[in-house]
KOLKOL-412832 format. One line per field, with one value per residue: residue in one letter; x, y, z of N, C-alpha, C in turn. Coordinates in Angstrom, 3 decimals. Layout:
<recs>
residuo <- (A_...)
npx <- (X_...)
npy <- (Y_...)
npz <- (Z_...)
capx <- (X_...)
capy <- (Y_...)
capz <- (Z_...)
cpx <- (X_...)
cpy <- (Y_...)
cpz <- (Z_...)
</recs>
This chain:
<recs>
residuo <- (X_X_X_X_X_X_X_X_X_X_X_X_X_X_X_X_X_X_X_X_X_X_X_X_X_X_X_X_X_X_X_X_X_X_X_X_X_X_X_X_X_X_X_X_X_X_X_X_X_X_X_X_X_X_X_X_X_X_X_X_X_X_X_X_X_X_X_X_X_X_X_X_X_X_X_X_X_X_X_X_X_X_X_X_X_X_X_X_X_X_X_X_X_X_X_X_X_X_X_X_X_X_X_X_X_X_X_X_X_X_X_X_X_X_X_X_X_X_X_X_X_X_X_X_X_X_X_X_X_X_X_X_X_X_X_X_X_X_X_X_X_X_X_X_X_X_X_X_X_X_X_X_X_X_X_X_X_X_X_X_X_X_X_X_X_X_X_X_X_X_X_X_X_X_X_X_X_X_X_X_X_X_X_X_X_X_X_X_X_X_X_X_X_X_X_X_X_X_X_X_X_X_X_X_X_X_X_X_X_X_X_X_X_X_X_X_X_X_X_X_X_X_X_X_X_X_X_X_X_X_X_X_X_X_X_X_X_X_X_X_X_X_X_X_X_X_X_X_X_X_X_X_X_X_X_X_X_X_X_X_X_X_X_X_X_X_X_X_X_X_X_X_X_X_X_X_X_X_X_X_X_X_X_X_X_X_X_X_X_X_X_X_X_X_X_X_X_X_X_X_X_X_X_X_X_X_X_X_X_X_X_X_X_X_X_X_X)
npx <- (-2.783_-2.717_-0.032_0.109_-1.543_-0.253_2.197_1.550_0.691_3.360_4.753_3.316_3.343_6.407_6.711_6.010_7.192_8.796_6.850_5.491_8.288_8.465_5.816_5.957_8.629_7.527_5.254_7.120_8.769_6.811_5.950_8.542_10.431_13.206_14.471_17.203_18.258_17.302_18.086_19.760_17.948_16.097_17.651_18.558_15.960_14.806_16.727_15.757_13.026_13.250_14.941_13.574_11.167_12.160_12.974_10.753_8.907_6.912_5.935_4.737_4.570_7.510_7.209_5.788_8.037_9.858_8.649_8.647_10.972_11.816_10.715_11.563_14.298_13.333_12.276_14.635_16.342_15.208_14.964_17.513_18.108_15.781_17.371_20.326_20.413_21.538_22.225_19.359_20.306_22.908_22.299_20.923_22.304_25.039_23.870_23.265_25.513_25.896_24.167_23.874_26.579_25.947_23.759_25.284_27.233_25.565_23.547_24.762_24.628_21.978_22.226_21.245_19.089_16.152_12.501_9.609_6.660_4.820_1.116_-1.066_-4.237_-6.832_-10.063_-13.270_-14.645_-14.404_-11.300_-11.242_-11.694_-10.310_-6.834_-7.224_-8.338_-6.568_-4.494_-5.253_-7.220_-6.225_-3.955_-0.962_-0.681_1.217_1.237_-1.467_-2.059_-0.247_-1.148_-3.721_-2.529_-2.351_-4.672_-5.001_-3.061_-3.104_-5.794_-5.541_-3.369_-4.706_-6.768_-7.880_-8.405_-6.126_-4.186_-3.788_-2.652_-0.207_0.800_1.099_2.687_5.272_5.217_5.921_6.523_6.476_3.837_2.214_2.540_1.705_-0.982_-1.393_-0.470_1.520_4.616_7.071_5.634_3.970_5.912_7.445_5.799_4.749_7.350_8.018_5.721_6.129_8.398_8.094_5.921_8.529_9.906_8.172_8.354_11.407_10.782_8.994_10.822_12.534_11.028_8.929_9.574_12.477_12.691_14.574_17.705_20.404_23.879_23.780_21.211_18.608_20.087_20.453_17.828_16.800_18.067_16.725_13.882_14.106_14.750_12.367_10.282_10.810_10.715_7.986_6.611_6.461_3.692_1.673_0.149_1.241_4.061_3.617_3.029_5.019_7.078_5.977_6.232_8.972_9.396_8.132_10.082_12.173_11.007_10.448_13.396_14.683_12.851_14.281_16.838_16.858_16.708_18.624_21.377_24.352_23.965_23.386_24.343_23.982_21.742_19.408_20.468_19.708_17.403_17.922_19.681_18.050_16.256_17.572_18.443_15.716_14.803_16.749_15.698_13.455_13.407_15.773_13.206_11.341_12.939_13.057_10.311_8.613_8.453_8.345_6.965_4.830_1.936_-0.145_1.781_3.364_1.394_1.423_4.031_5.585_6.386_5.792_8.522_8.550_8.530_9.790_11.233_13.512_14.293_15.629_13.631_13.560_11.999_11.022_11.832)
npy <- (-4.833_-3.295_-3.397_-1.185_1.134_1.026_2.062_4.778_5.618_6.113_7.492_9.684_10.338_11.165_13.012_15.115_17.044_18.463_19.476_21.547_23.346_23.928_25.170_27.106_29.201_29.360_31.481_33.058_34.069_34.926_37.388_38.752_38.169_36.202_33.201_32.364_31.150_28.108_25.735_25.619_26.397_24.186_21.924_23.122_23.789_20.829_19.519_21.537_20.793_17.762_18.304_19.669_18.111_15.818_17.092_17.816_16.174_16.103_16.055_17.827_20.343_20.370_20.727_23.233_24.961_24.491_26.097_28.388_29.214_29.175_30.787_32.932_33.502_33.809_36.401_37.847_37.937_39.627_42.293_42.672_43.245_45.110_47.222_47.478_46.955_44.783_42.395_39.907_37.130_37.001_37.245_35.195_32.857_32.818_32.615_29.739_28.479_29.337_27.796_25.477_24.616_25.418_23.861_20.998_21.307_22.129_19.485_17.076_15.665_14.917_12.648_9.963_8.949_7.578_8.959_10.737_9.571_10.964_10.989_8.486_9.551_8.260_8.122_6.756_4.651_6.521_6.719_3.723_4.386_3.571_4.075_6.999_7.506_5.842_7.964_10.684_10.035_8.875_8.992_10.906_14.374_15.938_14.774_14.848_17.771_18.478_18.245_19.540_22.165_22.427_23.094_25.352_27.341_28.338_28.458_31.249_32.461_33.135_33.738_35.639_39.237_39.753_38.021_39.067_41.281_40.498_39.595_42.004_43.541_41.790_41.716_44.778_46.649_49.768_50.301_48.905_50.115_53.134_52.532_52.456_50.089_48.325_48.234_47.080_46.262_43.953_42.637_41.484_40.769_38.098_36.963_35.891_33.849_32.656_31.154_30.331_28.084_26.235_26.007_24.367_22.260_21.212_20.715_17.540_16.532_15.605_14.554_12.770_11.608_10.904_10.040_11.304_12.321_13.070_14.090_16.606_15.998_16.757_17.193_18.503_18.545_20.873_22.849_21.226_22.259_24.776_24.425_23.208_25.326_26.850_25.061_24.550_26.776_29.316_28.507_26.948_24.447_23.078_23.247_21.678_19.482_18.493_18.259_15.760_14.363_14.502_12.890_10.649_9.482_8.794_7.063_5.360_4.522_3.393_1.049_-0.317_-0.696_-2.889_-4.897_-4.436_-4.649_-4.133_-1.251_-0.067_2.341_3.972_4.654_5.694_7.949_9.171_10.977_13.461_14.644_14.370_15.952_18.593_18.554_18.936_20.996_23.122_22.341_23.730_26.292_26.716_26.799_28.778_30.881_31.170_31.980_29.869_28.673_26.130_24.555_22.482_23.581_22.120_21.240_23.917_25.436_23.606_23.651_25.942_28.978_32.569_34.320_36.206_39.531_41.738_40.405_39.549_41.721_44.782_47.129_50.726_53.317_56.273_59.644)
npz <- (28.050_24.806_22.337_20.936_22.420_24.623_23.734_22.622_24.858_26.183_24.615_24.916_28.178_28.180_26.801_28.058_29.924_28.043_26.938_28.486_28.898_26.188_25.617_27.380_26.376_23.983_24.885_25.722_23.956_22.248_22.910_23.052_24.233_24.557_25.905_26.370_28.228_29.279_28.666_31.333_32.994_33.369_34.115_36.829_37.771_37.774_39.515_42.043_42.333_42.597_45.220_46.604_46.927_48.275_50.918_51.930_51.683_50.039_46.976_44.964_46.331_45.651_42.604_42.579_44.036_42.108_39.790_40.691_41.077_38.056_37.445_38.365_37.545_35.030_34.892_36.133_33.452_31.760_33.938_33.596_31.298_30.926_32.592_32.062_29.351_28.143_26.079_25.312_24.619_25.290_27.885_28.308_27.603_29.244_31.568_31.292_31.471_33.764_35.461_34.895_36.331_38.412_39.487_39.282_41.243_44.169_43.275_43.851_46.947_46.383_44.420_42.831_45.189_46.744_46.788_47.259_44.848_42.475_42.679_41.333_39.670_39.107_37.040_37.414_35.152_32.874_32.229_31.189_28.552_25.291_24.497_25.031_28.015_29.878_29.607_29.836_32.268_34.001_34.987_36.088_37.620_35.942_33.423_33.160_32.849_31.131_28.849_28.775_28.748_26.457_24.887_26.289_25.908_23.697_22.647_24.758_23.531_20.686_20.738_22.525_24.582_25.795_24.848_22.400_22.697_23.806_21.874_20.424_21.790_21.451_18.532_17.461_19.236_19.926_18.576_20.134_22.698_21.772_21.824_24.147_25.766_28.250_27.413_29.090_31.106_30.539_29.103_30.923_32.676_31.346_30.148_32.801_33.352_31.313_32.373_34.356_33.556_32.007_34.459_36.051_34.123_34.266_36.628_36.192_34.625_36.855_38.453_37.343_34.587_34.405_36.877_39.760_40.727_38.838_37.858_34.680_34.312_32.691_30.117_27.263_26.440_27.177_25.110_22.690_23.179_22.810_19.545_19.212_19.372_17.274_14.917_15.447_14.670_16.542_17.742_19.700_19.556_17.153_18.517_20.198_19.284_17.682_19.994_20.622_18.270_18.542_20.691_20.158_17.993_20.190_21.662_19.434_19.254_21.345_20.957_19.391_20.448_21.176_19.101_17.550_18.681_18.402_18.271_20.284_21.898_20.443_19.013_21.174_20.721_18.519_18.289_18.489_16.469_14.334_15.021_14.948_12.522_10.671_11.448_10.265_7.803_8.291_8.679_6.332_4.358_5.574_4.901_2.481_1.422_1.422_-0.985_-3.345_-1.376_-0.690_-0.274_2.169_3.588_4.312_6.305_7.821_8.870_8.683_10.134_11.297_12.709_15.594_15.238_16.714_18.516_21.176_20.547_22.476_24.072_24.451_25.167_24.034_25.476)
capx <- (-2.920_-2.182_1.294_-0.323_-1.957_1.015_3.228_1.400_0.866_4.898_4.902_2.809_3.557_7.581_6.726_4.983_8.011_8.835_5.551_5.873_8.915_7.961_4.832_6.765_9.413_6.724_4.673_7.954_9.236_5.794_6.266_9.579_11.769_14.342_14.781_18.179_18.843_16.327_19.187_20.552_16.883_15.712_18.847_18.619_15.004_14.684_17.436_15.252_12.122_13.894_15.502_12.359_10.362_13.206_13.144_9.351_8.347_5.604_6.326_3.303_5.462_8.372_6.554_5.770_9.835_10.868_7.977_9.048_12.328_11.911_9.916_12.643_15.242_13.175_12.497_16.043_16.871_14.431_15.040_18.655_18.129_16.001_17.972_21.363_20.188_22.336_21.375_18.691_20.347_24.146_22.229_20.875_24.042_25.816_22.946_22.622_26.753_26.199_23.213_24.260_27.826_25.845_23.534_26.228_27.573_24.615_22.948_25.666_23.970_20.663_22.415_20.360_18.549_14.747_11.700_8.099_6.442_3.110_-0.206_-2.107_-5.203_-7.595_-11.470_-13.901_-15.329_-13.566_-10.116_-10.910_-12.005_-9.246_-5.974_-7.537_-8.476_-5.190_-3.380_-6.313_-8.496_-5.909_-2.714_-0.728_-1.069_2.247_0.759_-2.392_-1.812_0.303_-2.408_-4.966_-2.170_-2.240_-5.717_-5.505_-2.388_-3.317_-6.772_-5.066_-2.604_-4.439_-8.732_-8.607_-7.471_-4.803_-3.286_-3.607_-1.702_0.817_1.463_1.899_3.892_6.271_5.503_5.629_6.542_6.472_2.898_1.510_2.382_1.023_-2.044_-1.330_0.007_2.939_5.036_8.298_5.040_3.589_7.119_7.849_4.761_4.550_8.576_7.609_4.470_6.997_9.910_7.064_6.149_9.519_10.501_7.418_8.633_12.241_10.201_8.557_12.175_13.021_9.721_8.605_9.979_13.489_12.882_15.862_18.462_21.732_24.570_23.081_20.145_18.338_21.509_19.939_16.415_16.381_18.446_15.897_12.960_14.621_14.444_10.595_9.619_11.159_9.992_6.423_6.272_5.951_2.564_1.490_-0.206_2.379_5.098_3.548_3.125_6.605_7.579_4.994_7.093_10.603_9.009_8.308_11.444_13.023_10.528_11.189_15.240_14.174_12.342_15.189_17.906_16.129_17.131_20.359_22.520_25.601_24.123_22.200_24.544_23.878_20.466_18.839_21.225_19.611_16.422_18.722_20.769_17.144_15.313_18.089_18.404_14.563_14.853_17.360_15.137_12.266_14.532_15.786_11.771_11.313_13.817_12.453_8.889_7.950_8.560_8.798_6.504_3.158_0.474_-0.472_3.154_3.487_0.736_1.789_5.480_6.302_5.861_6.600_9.464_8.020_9.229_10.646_11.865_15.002_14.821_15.538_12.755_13.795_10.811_11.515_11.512)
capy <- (-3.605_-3.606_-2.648_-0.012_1.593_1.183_2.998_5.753_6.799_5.938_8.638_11.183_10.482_10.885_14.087_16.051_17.944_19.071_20.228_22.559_23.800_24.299_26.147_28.154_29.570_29.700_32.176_34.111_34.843_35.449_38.819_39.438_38.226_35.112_32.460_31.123_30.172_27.231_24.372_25.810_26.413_22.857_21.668_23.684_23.408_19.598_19.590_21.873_19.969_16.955_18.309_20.243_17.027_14.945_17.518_18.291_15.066_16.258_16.267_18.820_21.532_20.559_21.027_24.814_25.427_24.683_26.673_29.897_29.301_28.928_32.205_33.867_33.333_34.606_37.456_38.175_38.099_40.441_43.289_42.732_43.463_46.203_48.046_48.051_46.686_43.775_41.384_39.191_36.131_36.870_37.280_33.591_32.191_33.271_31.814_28.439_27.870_29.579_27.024_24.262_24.165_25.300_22.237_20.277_20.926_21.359_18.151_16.252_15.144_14.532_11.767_8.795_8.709_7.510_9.899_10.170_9.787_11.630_10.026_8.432_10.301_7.204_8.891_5.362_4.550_6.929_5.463_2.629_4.860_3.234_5.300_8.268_7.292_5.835_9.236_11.794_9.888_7.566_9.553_12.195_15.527_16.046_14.267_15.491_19.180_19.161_18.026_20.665_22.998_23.044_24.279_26.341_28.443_28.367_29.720_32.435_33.224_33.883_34.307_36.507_40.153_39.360_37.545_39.683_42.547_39.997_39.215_42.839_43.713_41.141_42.093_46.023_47.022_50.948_50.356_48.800_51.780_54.102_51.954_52.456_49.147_49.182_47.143_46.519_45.202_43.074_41.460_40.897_39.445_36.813_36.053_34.881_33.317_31.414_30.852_29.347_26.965_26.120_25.187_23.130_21.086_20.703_19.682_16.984_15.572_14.717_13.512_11.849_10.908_10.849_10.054_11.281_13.671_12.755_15.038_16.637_15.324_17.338_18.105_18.557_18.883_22.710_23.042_20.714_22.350_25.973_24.183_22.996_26.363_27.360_24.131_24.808_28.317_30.144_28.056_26.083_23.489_22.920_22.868_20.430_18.265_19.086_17.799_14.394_13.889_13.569_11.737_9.643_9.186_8.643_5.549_4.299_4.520_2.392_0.042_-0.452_-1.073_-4.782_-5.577_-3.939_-4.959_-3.010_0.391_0.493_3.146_5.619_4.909_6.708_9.746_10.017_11.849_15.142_15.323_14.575_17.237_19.819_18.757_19.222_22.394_23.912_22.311_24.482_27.313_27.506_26.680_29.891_32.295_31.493_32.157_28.424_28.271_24.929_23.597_21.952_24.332_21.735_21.650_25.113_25.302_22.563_23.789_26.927_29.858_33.874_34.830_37.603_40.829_42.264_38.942_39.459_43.663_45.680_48.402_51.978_54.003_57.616_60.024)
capz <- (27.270_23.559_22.235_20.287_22.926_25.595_22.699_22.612_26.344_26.409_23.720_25.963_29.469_28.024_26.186_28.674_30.218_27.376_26.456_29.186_28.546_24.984_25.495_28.079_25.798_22.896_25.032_26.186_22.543_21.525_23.826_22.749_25.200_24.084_27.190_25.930_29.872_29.026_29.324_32.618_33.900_33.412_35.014_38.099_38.350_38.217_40.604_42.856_42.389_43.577_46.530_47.716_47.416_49.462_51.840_51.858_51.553_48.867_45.054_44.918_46.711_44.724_41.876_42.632_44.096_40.349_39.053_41.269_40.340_36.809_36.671_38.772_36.134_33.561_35.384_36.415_32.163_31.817_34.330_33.592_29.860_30.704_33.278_31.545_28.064_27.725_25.067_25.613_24.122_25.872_29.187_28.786_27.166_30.386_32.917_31.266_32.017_35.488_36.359_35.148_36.984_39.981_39.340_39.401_42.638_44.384_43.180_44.945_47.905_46.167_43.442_43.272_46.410_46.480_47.125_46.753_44.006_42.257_42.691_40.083_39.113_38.393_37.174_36.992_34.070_31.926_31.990_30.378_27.251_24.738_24.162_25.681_28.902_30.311_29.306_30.392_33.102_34.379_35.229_37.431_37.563_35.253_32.292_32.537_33.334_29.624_27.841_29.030_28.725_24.959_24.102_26.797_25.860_22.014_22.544_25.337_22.526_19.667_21.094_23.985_24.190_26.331_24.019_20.976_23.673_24.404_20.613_19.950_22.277_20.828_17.361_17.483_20.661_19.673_18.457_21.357_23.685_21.370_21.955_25.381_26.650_29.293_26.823_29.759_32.596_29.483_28.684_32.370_33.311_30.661_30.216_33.988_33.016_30.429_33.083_35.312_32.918_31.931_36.048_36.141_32.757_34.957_37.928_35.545_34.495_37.956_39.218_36.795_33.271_34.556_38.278_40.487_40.107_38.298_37.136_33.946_34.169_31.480_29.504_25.535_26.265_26.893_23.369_22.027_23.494_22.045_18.836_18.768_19.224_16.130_14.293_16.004_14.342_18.042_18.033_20.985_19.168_16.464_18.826_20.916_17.736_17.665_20.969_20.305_17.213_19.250_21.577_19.098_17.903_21.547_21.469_18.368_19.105_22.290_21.231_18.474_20.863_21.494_17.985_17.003_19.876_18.144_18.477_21.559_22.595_19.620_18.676_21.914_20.275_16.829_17.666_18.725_15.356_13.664_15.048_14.035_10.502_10.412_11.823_9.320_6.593_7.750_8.462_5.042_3.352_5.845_4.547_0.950_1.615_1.506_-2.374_-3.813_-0.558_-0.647_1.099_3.507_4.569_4.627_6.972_9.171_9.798_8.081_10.822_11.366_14.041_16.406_14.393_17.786_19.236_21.395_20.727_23.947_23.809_24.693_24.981_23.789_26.686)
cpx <- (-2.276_-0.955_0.753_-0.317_-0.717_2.197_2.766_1.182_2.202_5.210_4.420_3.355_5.406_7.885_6.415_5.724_8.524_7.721_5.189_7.013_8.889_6.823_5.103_7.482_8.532_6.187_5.425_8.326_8.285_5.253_7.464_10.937_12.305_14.867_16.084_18.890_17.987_17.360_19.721_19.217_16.751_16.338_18.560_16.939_14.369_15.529_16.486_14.003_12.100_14.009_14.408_11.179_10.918_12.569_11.557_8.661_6.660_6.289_5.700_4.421_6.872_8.534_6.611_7.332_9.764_10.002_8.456_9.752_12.793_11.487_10.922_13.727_14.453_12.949_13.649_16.623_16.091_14.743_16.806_18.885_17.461_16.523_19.218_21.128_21.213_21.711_20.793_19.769_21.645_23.919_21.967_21.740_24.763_25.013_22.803_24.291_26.725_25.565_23.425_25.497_26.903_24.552_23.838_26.932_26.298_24.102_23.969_24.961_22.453_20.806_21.511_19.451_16.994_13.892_10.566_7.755_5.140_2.477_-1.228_-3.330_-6.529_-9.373_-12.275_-14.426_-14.715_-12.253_-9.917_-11.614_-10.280_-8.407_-6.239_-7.604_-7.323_-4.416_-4.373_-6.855_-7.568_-4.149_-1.839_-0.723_-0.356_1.477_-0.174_-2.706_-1.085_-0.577_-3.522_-4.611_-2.044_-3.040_-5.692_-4.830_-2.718_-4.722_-6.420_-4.495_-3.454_-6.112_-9.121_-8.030_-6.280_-3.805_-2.854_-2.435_-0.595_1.306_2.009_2.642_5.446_6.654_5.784_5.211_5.907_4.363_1.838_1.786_2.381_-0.299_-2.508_-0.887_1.559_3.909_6.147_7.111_5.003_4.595_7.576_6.725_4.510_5.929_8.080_6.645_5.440_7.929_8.644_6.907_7.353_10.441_9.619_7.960_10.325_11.695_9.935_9.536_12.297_11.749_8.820_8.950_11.181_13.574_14.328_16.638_20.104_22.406_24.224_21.882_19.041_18.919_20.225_18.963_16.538_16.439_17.432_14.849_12.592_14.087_13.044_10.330_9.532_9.987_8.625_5.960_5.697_4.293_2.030_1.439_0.971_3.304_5.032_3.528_4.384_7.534_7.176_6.221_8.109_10.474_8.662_9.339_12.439_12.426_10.706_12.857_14.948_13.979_13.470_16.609_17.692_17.028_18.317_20.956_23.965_25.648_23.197_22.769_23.903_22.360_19.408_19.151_20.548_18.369_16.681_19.372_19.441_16.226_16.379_17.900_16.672_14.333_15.720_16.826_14.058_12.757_14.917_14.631_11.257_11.870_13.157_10.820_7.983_7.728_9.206_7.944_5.549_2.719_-0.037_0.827_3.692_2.785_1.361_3.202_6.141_5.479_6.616_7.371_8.617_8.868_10.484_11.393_13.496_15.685_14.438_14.521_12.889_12.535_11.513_10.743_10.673)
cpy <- (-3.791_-2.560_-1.299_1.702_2.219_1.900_4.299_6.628_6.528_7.327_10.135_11.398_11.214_12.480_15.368_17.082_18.810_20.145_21.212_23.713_24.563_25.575_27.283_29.235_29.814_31.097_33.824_35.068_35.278_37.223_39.412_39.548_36.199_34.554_31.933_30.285_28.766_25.534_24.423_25.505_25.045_21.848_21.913_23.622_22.160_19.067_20.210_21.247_18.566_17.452_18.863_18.865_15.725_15.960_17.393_17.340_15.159_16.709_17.590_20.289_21.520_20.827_22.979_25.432_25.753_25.700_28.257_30.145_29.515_30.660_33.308_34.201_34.180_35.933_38.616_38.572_39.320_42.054_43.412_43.662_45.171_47.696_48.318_47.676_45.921_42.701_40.307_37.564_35.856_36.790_35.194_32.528_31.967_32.245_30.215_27.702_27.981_27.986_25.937_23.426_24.245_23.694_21.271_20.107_20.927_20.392_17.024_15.441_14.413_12.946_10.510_8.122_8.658_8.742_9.572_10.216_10.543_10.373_10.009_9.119_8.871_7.933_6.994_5.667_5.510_6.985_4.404_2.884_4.221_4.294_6.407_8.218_6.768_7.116_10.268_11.429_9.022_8.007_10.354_13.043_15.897_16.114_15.258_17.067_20.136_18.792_18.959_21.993_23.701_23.916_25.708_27.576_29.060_29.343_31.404_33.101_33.663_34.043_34.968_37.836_40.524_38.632_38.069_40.880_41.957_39.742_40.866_43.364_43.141_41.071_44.054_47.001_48.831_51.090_50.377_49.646_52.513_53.797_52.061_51.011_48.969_48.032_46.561_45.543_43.962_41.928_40.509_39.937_38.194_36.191_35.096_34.149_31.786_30.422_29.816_27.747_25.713_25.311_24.474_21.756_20.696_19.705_18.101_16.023_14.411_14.006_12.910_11.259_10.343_10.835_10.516_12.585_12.657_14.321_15.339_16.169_15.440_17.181_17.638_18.803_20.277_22.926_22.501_21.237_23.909_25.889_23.585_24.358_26.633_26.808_24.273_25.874_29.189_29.698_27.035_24.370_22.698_22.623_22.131_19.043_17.961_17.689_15.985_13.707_13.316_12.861_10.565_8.626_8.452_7.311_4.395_4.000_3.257_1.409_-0.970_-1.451_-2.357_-5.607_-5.558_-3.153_-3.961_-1.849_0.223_1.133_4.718_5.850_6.082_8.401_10.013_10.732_13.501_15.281_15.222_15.828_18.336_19.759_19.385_20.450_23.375_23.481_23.205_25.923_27.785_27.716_28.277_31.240_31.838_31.223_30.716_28.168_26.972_23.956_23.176_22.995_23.401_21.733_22.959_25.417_24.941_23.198_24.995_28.075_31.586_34.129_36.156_38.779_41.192_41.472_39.153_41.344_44.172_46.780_49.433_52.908_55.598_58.518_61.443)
cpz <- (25.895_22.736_21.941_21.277_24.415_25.144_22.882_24.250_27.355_25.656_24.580_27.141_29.126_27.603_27.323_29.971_29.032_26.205_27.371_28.876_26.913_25.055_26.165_27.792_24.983_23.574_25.730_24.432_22.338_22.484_23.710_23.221_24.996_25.458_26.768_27.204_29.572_29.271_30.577_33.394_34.044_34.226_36.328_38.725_38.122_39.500_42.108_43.224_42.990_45.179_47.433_48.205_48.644_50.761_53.020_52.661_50.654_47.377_44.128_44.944_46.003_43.464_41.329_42.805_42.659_39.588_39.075_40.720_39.130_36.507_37.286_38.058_35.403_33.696_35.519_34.970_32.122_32.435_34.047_32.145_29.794_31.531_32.682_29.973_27.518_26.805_25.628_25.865_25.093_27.147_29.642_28.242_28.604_31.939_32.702_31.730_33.203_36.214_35.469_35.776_38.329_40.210_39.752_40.772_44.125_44.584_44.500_46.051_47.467_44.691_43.736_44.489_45.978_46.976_47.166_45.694_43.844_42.260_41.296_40.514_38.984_38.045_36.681_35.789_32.699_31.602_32.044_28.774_26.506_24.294_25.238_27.192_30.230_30.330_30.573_31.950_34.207_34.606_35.915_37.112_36.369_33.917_31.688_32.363_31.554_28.786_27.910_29.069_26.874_24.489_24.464_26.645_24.450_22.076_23.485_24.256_21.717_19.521_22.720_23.724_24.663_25.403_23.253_21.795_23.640_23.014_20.004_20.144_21.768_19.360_16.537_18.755_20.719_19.116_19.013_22.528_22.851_21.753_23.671_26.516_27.388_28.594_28.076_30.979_31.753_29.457_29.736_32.933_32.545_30.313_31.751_34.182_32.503_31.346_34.092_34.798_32.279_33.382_35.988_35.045_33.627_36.006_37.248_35.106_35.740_38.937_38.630_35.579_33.542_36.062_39.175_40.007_39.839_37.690_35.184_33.351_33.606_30.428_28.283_25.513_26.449_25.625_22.169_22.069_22.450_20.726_18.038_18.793_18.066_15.308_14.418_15.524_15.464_18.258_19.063_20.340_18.398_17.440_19.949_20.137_17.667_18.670_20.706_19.236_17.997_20.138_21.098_18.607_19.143_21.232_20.661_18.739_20.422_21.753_20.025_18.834_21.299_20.098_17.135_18.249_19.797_17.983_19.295_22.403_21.832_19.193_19.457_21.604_18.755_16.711_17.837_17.431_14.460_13.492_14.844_13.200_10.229_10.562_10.817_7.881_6.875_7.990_6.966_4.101_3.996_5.013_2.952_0.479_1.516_-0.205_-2.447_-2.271_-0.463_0.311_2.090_4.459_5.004_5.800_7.922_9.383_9.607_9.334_11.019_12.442_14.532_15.659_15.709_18.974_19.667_21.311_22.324_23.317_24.560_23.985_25.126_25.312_26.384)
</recs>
C-alpha cells in the first residue's frame, strides 16, 4: 500500500471518535444546551464500552452501553438545569470531575486485559477503489459509521424542518414557542441525541483507536473535541474538517518521533497546545467581525455561537 494512501486512512480511522463526539456536542449546542461533562463522559463511557464488551463478549453491545450512557448524562444535565436552573456549564464542570474519578476506580479491574475486537467490513470490488475504498468499503463499523455521519447530520441540521426547529430553539427559544414548539422536549431530546453520539465516540476510544482501557484513557480529547466545535463554527462539516486536521497533526507528531529521538516525548503533545492557539485566533477574528480576514477564510472558519447557547429558558406562566 503506498505511504500516501496508508497516511491518510491513519488520519481517518484515528479521527473517527472524535468525529462523533464532535458532531455530538455540535448538535447539542446547536439546541442550546452546553455538554461541558464531555471529558468525564468519554472517560466513563469508553470505560463502559470496554467492560460491557469483556463481559458481553460483543463489542456491538458495548457499543450501544456507552451510547445509553452517554445520552443518560446528557439528559441528567438537562433536567437538572431545568428543574432547579443550575447553570448549564457548572452542572458539567462538576460531572466531568465526578466521572472521571469514578472512571478511575471502576476501570481497575478492566486495566489492560485483552477482548474482542470489531469486524472488518470488507465490500469486493469496491475496496480496492484507491484512498477511498480502504476507509469506506474496507473497514469496521466505527470508521465507517463517522463518515456517513457527516452528511447526514449537516443536511439534518440545516435541510429538514427538524432541523430548522432544533436551530431555533437554540437560537430564540421564546420565539420558537410562540411558534408553538415545546422548546424544554426539543432541548431534551436532542442534548440526548448529542450525549448518544458522544458515548458512542468513547466507545470508539476503547475499541478501537485506543484499544483497552487504561487510567485516563481519553484524558484531553473531550477538551479538544469542546474546542472543534467552536473552531467548526457549530457546523458538522467544518468541525469534522476540524477534527481531520488534529488528526493530522497527531500523525505528523508520530511519524516525527522516528527522526527526532530527543523529543519523542513532547512531540505527540503539540497538536493540543496547537489547536488552542488556533482557536483563540478564530475567537478573536470572531469578536471583530472577521475584519482584516480573507472571505474564503472567513467562510471556512469564522462561525455564529447559538444566540441562546447555555440560557436556562423560563417560560412565562
Amino acid at each position: 500500500m503506498e505511504t500516501y494512501e496508508a497516511t491518510f486512512i491513519t488520519i481517518i480511522t484515528m479521527s473517527s471518535p472524535l468525529v462523533f463526539a464532535v458532531i455530538g456536542e455540535t448538535i447539542s449546542e446547536r439546541v442550546g444546551i452546553v455538554n461541558l461533562s464531555m471529558e468525564g463522559t468519554l472517560l466513563i463511557t469508553a470505560l463502559a464500552g470496554f467492560a460491557t464488551t469483556i463481559i458481553t463478549n460483543s463489542p456491538y453491545i458495548g457499543i450501544l452501553a456507552s451510547g445509553l450512557l452517554g445520552g443518560s448524562i446528557a439528559v441528567f444535565i438537562v433536567l437538572v438545569n431545568f428543574k432547579f436552573y443550575i447553570n448549564q456549564i457548572a452542572i458539567g464542570f462538576i460531572l466531568t470531575i465526578l466521572l472521571w474519578k469514578l472512571s478511575s476506580y471502576l476501570g481497575q479491574p478492566y486495566v489492560r486485559i485483552p477482548g474482542p475486537y470489531l469486524d472488518i467490513i470488507t465490500i469486493p470490488y469496491l475496496s480496492e477503489i484507491p484512498f477511498i475504498g480502504p476507509v469506506i468499503f474496507d473497514n469496521n463499523i466505527i470508521t465507517i459509521s463517522s463518515i456517513f455521519l457527516i452528511p447526514i447530520s449537516w443536511y439534518f441540521l440545516f435541510k429538514t424542518q427538524l432541523g430548522i426547529n432544533l436551530r431555533s430553539v437554540g437560537e430564540n427559544p421564546e420565539s420558537a414557542d410562540a411558534r408553538g414548539i415545546n422548546v424544554r422536549k426539543t432541548r431534551l431530546l436532542y442534548a440526548m441525541l448529542g450525549g448518544i453520539l458522544i458515548g458512542i465516540g468513547g466507545a470508539a476510544f476503547s475499541l478501537h483507536v485506543k484499544y483497552g482501557w487504561s487510567e485516563g484513557h481519553t484524558i484531553n480529547y473531550g477538551w479538544i473535541a469542546l474546542a472543534i466545535v467552536i473552531f467548526g463554527g457549530w457546523n458538522p462539516v467544518r468541525g469534522s474538517l476540524g477534527v481531520y486536521g488534529f488528526g493530522a497533526l497527531q500523525v505528523l507528531a508520530l511519524k516525527l518521533q522516528s527522526v527526532t529521538i530527543g523529543f519523542s516525548q513532547i512531540l505527540p503533545l503539540i497538536p493540543f497546545p496547537l489547536m488552542i492557539l488556533t482557536l483563540v485566533l478564530i475567537q478573536s477574528a470572531n469578536k471583530n467581525s472577521g475584519l482584516g480576514v480573507p472571505r474564503i477564510i472567513r467562510i471556512l472558519i469564522l462561525g455564529n455561537q447559538p444566540q441562546a447557547l447555555g440560557i436556562t429558558y423560563k417560560k412565562d406562566v
